[in-house]
KELUMTI-134360 format. One line per 4 residues: number of its first residue (from 1); for each residue y, z, x of N, C-alpha, C. Coordinates in pm, 1 decimal, padded with zeros to 6 digits. Layout:
BEGIN
NUM> Y/Z/X/Y/Z/X/Y/Z/X  ...
% end
This chain:
BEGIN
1> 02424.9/-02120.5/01119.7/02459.3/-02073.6/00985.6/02607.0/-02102.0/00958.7  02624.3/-02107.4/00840.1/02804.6/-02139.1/00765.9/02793.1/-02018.9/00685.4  02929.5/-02017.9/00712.6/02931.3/-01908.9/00623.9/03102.1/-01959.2/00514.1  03051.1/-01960.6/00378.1/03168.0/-02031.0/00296.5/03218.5/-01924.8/00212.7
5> 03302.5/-01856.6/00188.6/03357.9/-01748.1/00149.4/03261.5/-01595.8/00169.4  03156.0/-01598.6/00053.9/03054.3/-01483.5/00040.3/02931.4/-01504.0/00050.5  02941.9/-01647.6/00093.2/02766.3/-01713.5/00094.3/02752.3/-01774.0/00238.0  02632.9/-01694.9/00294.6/02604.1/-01766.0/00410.6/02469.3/-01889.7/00406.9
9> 02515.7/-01963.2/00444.1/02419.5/-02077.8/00408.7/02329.6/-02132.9/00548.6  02184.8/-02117.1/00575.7/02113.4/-02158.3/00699.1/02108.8/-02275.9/00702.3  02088.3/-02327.1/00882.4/02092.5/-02472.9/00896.2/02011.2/-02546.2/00824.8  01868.7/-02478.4/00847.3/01790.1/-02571.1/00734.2/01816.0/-02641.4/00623.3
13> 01953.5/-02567.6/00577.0/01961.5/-02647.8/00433.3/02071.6/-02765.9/00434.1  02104.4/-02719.1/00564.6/02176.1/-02879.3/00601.0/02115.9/-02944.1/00662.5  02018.0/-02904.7/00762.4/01942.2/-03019.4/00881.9/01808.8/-03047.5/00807.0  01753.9/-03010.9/00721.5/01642.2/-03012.1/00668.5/01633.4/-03149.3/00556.8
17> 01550.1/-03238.7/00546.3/01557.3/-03302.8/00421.8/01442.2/-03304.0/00341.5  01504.6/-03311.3/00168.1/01388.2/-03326.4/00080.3/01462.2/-03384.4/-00093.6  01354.8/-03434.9/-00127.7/01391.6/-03507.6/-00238.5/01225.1/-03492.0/-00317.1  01275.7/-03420.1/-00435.8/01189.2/-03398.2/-00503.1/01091.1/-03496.1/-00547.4
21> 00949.3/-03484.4/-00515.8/00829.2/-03644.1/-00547.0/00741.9/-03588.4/-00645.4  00787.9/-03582.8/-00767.0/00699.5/-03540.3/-00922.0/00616.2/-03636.1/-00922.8  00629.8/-03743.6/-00883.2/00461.1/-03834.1/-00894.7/00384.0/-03804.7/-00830.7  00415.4/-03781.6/-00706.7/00332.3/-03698.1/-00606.6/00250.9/-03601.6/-00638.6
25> 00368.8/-03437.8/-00652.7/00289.2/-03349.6/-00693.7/00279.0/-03271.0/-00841.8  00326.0/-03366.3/-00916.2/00319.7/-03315.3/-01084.4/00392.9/-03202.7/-01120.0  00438.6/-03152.1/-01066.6/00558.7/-03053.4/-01081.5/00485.4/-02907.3/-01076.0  00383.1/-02887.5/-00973.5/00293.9/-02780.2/-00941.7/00382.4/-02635.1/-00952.2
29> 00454.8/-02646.5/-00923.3/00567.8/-02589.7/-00838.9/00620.5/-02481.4/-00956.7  00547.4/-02549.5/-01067.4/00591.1/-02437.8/-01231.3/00453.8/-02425.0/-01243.8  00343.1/-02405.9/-01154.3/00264.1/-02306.2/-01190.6/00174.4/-02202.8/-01063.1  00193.3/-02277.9/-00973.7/00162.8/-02223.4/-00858.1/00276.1/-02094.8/-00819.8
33> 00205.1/-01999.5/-00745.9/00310.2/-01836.2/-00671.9/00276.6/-01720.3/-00763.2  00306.1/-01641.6/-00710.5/00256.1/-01495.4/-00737.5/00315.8/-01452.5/-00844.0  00452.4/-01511.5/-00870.1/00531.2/-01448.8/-01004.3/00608.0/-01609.3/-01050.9  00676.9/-01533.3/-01208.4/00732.7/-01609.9/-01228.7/00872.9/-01685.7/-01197.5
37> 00924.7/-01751.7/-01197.4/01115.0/-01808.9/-01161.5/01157.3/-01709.8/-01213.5  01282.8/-01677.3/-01070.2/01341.9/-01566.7/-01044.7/01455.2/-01634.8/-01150.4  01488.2/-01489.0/-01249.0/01592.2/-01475.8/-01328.9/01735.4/-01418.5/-01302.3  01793.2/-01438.6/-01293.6/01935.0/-01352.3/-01319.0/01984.7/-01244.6/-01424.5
41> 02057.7/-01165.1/-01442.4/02085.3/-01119.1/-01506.3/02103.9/-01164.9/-01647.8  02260.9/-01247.0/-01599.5/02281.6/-01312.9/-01693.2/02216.9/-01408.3/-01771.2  02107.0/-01467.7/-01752.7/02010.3/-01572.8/-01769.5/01913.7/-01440.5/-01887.9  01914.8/-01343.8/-01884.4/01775.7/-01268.0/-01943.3/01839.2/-01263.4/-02083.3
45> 01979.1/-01270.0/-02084.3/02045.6/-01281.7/-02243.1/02016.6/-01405.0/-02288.0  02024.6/-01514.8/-02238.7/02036.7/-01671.1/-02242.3/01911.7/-01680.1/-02278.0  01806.5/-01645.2/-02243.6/01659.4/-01720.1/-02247.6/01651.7/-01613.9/-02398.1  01674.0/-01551.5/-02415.5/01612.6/-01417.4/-02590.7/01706.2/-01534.5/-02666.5
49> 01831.4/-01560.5/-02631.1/01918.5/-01622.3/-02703.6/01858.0/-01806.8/-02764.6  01845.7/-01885.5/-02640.1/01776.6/-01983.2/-02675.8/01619.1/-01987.2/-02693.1  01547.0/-01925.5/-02686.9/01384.6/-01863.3/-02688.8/01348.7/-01959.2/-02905.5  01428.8/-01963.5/-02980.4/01353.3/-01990.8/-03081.0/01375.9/-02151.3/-03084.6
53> 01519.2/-02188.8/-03053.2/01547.9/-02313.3/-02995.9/01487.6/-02419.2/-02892.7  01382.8/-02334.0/-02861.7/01302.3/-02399.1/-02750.3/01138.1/-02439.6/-02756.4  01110.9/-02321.0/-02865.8/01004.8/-02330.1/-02937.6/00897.4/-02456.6/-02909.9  00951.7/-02555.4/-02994.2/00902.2/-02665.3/-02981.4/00888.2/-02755.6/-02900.1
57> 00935.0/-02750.9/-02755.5/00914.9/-02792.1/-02616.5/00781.7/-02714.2/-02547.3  00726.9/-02605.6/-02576.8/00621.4/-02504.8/-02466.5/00460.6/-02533.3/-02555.1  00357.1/-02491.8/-02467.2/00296.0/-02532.1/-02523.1/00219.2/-02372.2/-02599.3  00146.9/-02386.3/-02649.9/00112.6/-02264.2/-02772.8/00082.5/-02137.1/-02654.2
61> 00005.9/-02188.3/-02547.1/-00012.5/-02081.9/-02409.6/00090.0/-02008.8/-02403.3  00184.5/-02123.3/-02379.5/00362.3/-02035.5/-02315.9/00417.0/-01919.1/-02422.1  00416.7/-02004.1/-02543.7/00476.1/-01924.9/-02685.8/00419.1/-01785.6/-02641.1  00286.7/-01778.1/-02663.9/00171.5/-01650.6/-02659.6/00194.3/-01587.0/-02599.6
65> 00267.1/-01650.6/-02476.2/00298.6/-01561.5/-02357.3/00413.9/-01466.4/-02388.2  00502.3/-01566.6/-02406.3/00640.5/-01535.3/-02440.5/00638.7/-01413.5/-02532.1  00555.0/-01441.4/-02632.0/00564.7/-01370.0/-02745.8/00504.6/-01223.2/-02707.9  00425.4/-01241.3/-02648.5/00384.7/-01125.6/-02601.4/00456.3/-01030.9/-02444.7
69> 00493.6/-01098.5/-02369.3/00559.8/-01043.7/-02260.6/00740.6/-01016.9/-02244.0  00734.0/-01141.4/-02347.8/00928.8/-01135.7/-02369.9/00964.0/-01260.9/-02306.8  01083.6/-01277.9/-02325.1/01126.3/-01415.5/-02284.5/01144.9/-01422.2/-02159.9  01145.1/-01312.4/-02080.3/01152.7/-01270.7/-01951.6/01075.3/-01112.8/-01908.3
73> 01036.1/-01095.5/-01774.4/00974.4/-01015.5/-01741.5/01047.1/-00937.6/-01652.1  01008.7/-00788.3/-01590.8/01066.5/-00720.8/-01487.9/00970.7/-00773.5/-01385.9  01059.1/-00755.4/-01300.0/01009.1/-00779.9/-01135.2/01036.5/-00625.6/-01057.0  01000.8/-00489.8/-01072.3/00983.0/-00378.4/-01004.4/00982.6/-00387.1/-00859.0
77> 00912.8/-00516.9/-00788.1/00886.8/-00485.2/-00660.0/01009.1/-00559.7/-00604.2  01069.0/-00662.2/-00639.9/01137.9/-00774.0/-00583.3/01283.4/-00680.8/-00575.7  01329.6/-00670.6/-00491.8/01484.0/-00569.7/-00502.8/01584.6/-00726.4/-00553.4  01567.2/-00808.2/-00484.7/01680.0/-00909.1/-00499.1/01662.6/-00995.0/-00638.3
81> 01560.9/-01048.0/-00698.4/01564.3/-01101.4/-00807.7/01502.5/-01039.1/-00943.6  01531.3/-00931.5/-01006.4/01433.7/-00773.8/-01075.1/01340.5/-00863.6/-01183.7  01429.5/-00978.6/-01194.0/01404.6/-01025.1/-01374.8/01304.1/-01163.4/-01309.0  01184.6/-01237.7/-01365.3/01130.5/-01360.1/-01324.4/01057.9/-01432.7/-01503.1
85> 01055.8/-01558.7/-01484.4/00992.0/-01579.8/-01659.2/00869.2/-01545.7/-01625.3  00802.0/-01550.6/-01750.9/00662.6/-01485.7/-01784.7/00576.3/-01584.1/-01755.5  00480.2/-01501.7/-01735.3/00343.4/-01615.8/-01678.6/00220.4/-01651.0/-01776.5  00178.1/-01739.9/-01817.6/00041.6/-01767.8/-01918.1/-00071.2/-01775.2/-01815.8
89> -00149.6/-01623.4/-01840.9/-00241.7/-01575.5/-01758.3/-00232.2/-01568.7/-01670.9  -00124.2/-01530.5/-01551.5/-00084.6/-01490.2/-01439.8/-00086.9/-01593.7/-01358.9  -00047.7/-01726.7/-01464.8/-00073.5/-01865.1/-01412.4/00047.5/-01981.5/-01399.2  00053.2/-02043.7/-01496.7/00214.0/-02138.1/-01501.1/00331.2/-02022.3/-01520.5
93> 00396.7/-02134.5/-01503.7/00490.1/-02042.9/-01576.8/00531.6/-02097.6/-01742.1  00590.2/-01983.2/-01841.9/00564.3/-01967.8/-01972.4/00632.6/-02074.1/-02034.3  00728.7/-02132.4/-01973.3/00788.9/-02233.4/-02008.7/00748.0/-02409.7/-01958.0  00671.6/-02430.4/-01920.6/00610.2/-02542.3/-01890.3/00566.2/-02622.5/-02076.5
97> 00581.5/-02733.2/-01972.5/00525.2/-02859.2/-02084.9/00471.7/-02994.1/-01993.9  00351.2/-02996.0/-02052.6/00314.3/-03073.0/-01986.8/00297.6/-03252.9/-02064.9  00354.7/-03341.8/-01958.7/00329.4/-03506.1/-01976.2/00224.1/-03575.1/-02000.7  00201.1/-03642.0/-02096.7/00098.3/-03693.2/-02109.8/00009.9/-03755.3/-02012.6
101> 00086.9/-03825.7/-01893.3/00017.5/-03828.2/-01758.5/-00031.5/-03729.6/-01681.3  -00008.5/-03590.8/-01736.3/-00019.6/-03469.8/-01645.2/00085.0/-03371.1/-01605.3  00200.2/-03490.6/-01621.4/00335.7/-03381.8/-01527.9/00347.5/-03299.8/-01576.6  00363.1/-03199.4/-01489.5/00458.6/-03064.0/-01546.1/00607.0/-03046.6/-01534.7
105> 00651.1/-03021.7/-01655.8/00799.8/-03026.0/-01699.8/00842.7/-02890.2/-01739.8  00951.8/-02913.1/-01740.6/00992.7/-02758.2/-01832.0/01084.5/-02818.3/-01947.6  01001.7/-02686.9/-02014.5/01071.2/-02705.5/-02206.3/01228.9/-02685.3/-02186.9  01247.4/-02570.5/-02111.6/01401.5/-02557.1/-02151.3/01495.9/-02695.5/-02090.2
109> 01449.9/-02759.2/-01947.0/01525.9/-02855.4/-01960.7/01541.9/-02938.7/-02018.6  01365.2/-03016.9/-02157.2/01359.3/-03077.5/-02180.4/01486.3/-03053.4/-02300.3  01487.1/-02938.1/-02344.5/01568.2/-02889.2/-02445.1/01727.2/-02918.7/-02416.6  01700.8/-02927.0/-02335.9/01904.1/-02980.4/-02298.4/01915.3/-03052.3/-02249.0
113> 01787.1/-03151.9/-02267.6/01854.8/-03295.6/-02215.5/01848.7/-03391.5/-02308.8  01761.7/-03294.5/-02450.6/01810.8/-03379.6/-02569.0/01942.7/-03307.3/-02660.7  01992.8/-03260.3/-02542.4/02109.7/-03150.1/-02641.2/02081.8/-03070.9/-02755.0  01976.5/-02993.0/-02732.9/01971.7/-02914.5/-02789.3/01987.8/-02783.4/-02801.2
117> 02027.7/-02736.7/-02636.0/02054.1/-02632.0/-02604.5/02144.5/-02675.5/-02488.1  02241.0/-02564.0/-02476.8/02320.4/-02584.4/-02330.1/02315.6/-02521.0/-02221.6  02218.5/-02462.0/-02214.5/02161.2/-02414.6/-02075.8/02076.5/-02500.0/-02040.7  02077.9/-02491.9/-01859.5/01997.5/-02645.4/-01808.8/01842.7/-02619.5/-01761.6
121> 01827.2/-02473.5/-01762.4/01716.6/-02420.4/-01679.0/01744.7/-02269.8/-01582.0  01674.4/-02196.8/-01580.2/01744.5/-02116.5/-01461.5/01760.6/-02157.4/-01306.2  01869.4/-02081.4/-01249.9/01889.2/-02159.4/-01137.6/01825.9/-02159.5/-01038.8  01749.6/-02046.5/-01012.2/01659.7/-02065.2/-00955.4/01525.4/-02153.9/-00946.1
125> 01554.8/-02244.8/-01072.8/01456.6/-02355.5/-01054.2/01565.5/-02483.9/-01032.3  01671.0/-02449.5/-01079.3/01773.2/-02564.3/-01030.6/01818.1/-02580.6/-00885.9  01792.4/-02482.3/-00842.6/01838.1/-02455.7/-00690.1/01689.3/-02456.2/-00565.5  01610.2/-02510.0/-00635.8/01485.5/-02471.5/-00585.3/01466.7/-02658.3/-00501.6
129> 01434.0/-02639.6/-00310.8/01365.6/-02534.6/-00263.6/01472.1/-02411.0/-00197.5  01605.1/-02407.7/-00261.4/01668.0/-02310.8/-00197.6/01657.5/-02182.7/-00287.1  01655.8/-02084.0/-00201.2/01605.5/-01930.1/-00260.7/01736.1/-01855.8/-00206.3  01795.0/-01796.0/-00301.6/01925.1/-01683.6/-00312.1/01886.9/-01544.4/-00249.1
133> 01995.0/-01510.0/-00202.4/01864.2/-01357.7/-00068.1/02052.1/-01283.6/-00131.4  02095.8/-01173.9/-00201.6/02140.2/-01108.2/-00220.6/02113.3/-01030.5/-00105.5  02229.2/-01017.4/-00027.9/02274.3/-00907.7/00102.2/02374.8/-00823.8/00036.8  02403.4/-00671.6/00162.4/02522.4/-00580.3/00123.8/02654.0/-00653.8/00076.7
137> 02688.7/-00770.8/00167.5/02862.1/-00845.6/00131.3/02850.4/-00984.1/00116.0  02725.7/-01049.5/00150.1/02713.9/-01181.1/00130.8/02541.9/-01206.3/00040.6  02592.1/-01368.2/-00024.0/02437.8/-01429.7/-00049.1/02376.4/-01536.6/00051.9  02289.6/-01465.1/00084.1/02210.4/-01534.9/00166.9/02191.5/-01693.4/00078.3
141> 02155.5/-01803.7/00138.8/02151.6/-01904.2/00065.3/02040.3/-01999.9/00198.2  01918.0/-01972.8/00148.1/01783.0/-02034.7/00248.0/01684.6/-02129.9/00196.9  01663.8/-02227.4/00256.7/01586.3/-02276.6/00266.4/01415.3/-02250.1/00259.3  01381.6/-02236.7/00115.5/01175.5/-02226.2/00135.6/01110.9/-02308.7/00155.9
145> 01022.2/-02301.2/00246.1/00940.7/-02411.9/00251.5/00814.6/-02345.7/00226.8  00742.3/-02448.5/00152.9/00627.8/-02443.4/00038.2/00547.5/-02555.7/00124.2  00438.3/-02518.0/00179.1/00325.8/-02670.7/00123.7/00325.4/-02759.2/00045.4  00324.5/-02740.4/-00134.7/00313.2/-02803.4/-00197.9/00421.6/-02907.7/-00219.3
149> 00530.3/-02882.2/-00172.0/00606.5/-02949.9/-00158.6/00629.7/-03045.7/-00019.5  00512.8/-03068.1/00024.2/00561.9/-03163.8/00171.7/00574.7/-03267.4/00111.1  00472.7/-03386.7/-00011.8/00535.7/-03496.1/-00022.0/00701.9/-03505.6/-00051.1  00775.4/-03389.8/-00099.7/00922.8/-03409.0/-00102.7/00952.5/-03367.5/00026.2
153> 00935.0/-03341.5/00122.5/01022.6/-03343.8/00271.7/00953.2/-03477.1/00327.3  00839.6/-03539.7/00317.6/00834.5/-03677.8/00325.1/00887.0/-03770.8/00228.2  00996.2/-03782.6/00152.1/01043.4/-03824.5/00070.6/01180.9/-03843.4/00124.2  01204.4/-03729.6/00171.7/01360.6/-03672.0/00226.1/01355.2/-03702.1/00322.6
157> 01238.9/-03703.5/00389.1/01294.4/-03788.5/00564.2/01284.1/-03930.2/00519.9  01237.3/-03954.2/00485.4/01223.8/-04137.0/00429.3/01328.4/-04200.8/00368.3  01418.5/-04108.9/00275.0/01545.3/-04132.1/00182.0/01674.8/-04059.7/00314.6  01630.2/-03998.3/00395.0/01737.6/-03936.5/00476.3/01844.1/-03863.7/00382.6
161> 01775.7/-03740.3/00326.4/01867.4/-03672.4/00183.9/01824.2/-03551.6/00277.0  01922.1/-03471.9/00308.6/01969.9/-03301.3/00338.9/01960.4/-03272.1/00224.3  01863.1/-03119.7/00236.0/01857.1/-03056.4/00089.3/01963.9/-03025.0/00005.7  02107.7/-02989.0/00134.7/02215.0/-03003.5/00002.2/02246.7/-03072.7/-00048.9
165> 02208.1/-03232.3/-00037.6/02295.9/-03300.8/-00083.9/02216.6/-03343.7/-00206.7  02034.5/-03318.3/-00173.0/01976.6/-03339.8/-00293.4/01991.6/-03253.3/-00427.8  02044.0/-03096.0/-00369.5/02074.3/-03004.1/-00429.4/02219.4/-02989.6/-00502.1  02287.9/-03114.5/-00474.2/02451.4/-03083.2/-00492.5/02469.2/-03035.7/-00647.0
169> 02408.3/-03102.9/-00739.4/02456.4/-03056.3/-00854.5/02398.8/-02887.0/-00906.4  02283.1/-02841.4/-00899.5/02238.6/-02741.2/-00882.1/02355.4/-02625.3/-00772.3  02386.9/-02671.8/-00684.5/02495.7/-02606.6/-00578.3/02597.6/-02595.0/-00647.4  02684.3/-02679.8/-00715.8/02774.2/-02686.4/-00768.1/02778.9/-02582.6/-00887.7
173> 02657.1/-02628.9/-00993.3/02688.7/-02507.5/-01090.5/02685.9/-02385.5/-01004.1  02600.6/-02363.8/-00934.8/02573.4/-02223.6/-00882.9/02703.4/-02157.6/-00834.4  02746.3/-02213.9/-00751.1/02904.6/-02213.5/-00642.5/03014.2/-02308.5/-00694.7  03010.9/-02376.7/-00800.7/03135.0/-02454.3/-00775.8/03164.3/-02572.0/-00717.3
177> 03258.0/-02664.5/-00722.2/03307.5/-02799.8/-00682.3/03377.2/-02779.6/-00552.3  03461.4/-02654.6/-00563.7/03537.4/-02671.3/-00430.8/03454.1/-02632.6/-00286.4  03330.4/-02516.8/-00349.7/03220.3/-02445.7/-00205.3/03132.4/-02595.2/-00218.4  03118.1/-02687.1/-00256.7/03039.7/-02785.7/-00234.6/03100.8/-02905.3/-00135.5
181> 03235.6/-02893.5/-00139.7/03292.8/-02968.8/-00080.4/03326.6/-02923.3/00048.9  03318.1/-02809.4/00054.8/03366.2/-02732.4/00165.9/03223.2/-02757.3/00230.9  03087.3/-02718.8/00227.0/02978.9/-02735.5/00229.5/02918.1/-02852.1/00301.4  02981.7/-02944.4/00216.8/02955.7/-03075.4/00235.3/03048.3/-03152.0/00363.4
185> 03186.4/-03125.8/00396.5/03244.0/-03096.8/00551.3/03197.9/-03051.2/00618.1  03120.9/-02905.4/00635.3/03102.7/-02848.8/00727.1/02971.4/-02912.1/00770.2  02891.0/-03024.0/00676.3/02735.4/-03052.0/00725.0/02777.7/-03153.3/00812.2  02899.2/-03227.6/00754.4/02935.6/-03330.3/00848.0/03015.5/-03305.6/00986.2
189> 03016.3/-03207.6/00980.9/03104.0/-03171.8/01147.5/03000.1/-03106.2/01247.5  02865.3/-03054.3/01173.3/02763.6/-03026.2/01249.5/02736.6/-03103.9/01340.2
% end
């Protein structure tokens, strides 16, 4: 483990590799699990805030959802992440859009990558397969491993990409330029 100011970060997420394979698995990954993408605080203002702006990226399921559950949901059981998005029938998640080939996308990124909004997604899907573990003095910062995701760790051993480095920009918003760099030394002195 590293530990970079307040975040302790496991080897896995340096010795581990993966590179996301959406042809592979269609972007399952926004509808498969028990709940929806873990929210932040700050993110539960952001999503009510951009929610009408986004509109037109989700598909009428998601809206329904939305409209009916909120732009975000409580999470009661989860101590570390309270807030997760809403689910269409305890199924995708509420913000999905799907590709005419099948893929599954999400509206809100699609939404800011035609500039239409300036939020990129929550980070927990930006940071994903790494999962944030809120401790007493530090954030845990771990590595999940999912099934559905093995064609991306066969991707990542094939491309030889460490999840941080596939993760750097996601890392970066999360932590910053300078904990990425610091990050990014310490994988290399391993």
């Amino acid at each position: 483990m590293i530990l970079i100011d307040d975040v302790l970060i496991s080897d896995d997420v340096l010795e581990k590799q993966f590179v996301c394979n959406i042809k592979k698995c269609k972007g399952i990954c926004c509808v498969e699990g028990d709940s929806g993408a873990p929210v932040e605080l700050s993110e539960t203002k952001v999503l009510k805030k951009i929610y009408p702006k986004i509109k037109n990226y989700l598909t009428k399921e998601g809206i329904a959802a939305i409209e009916t559950q909120g732009t975000y949901v409580d999470e009661p059981d989860d101590e570390y992440t309270p807030f997760a998005t809403p689910l269409i029938n305890g199924g995708a998640c509420a913000y999905v859009n799907y590709e005419k080939d099948g893929t599954i996308t999400c509206g809100i990124e699609k939404a800011w990558k035609d500039g239409i909004i300036d939020f990129q997604k929550p980070i927990s899907c930006h940071l994903y397969p790494i999962r944030l573990k809120p401790m007493e003095t530090v954030i845990g910062v771990n590595y999940d491993v999912w099934d559905i995701c093995s064609d991306a760790c066969t991707l990542g051993e094939k491309l030889k990409v460490p999840v941080y480095a596939f993760l750097k920009d996601a890392l970066i918003r999360k932590f910053g330029v300078e904990f990425y760099a610091t990050l990014e030394q310490a994988a290399k002195e391993k």
